[in-house]
C-alpha positions, 0 to 999 in steps of 0.5 A, a space after each residue: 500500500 505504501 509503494 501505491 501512495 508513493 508512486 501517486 505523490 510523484 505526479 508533476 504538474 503537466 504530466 499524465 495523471 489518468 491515462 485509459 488504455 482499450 476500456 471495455 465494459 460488458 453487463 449481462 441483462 436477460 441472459 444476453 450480453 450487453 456491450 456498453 464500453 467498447 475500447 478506445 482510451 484517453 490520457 488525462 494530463 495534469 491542470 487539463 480539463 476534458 469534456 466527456 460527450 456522447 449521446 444518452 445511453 452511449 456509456 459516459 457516466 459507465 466509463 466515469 464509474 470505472 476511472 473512479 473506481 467505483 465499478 471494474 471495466 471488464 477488460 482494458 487498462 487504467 492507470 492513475 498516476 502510473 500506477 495500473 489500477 484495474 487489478 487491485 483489490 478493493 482496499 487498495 482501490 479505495 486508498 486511491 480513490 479516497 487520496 487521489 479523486 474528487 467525484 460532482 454528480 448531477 444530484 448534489 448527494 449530500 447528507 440530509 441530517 448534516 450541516 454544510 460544514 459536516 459534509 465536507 468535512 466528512 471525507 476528510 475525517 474518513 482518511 483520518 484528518 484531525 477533527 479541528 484541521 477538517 472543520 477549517 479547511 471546510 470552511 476554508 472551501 465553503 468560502 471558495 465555493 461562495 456558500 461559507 454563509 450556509 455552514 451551519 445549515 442542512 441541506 434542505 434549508 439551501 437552493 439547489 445551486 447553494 447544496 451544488 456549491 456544497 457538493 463542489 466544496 465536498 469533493 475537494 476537500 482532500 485535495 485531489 489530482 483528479 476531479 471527476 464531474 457527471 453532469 454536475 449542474 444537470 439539474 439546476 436551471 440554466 441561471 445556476 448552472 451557469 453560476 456554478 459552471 463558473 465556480 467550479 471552473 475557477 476553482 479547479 484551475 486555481 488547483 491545477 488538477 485534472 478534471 474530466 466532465 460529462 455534459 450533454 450541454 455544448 456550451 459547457 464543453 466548449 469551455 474544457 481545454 478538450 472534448 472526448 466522446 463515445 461513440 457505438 462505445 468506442 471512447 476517441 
């Protein structure tokens, strides 16, 4: 495990951080075989941020799930930080997954029962961060986030753009090389989605980390250094 966390600390600015190699994904529905996933790859370069578009059902949010590690490509290579990770075994999955990615999802995902604050702060005290450090450094990104006046209130007493800045806040909080974004302002109206496009945008190249983003809105695509697509599952 600590040659794993080694290898990922030695990313420089500019090199690859994710690169996917003939990616394929195949379920079984019905007792017939279905392709989702079909080969192709891309590399994902440090500070770069690629737009990931495609038609409905074409398999953007599948091939998002196995480069977080959420799910295992049937078959392919995936490398993060020039560590093959398609082969490891679920702790070590999460190690990486937990130090070394970021996930924005359409829906903010927060927990209901918990302030603001105690979402962000919640990744951080899972890998272990001092209770005291995770609460300032959360605020510290509700305030980057243009929420900090919200901290102290649960979810259900914000707007949907307001719990989608918070969800921002979230998946930065451990600092990761790699933010991954499915459909993040997907459901907002086109006033927020811009607004929080926006800070998201900001907030990621003042990291300089990586971010691929799924998005069926061209506007926002063209707004990535880059665009990708699947097409008949093929990722080009």
């Amino acid at each position: 495990m600590a040659n794993i966390l080694n290898s990922l600390s030695r990313v420089k600015r500019g090199d690859v951080v994710m690169s996917v190699r003939d990616i394929k994904k195949t379920f079984v529905e019905g007792g017939q075989p279905l392709h989702i996933l079909r080969g192709g790859g891309f590399d994902l370069h440090r500070g770069e941020i690629i737009a990931l578009v495609g038609p409905s059902g074409s398999g953007k949010s599948t091939l998002l799930q196995c480069v977080g590690l959420l799910d295992k490509p049937t078959s392919g290579s995936i490398v993060i930080s020039g560590t093959p990770v398609q082969k490891m075994d679920e702790d070590a999955r999460t190690v990486v997954r937990r130090k070394k990615i970021g996930f924005v999802y359409q829906r903010h995902n927060l927990l209901s029962d918990f302030t603001a604050v105690e979402n962000v702060m919640l990744p951080m005290l899972a890998n272990d961060m001092d209770e005291d450090l995770a609460r300032s450094r959360a605020m510290k990104l509700l305030r980057a986030a243009g929420v900090v006046h919200r901290a102290e209130h649960v979810p259900g007493e914000m707007s949907g753009g307001e719990q989608q800045r918070t969800a921002v806040a979230r998946a930065l909080a451990n600092e990761p090389e790699i933010l991954l974004a499915d459909e993040p302002t997907g459901s907002l109206d086109p006033a927020h989605a811009t607004a929080v496009f926006e800070q998201l945008l900001a907030l990621v190249r003042k990291s300089g980390m990586a971010m691929l983003f799924v998005t069926h809105d061209m506007g926002l695509a063209q707004r990535a250094d880059r665009k990708i697509t699947i097409a008949n599952g093929i990722v080009k």
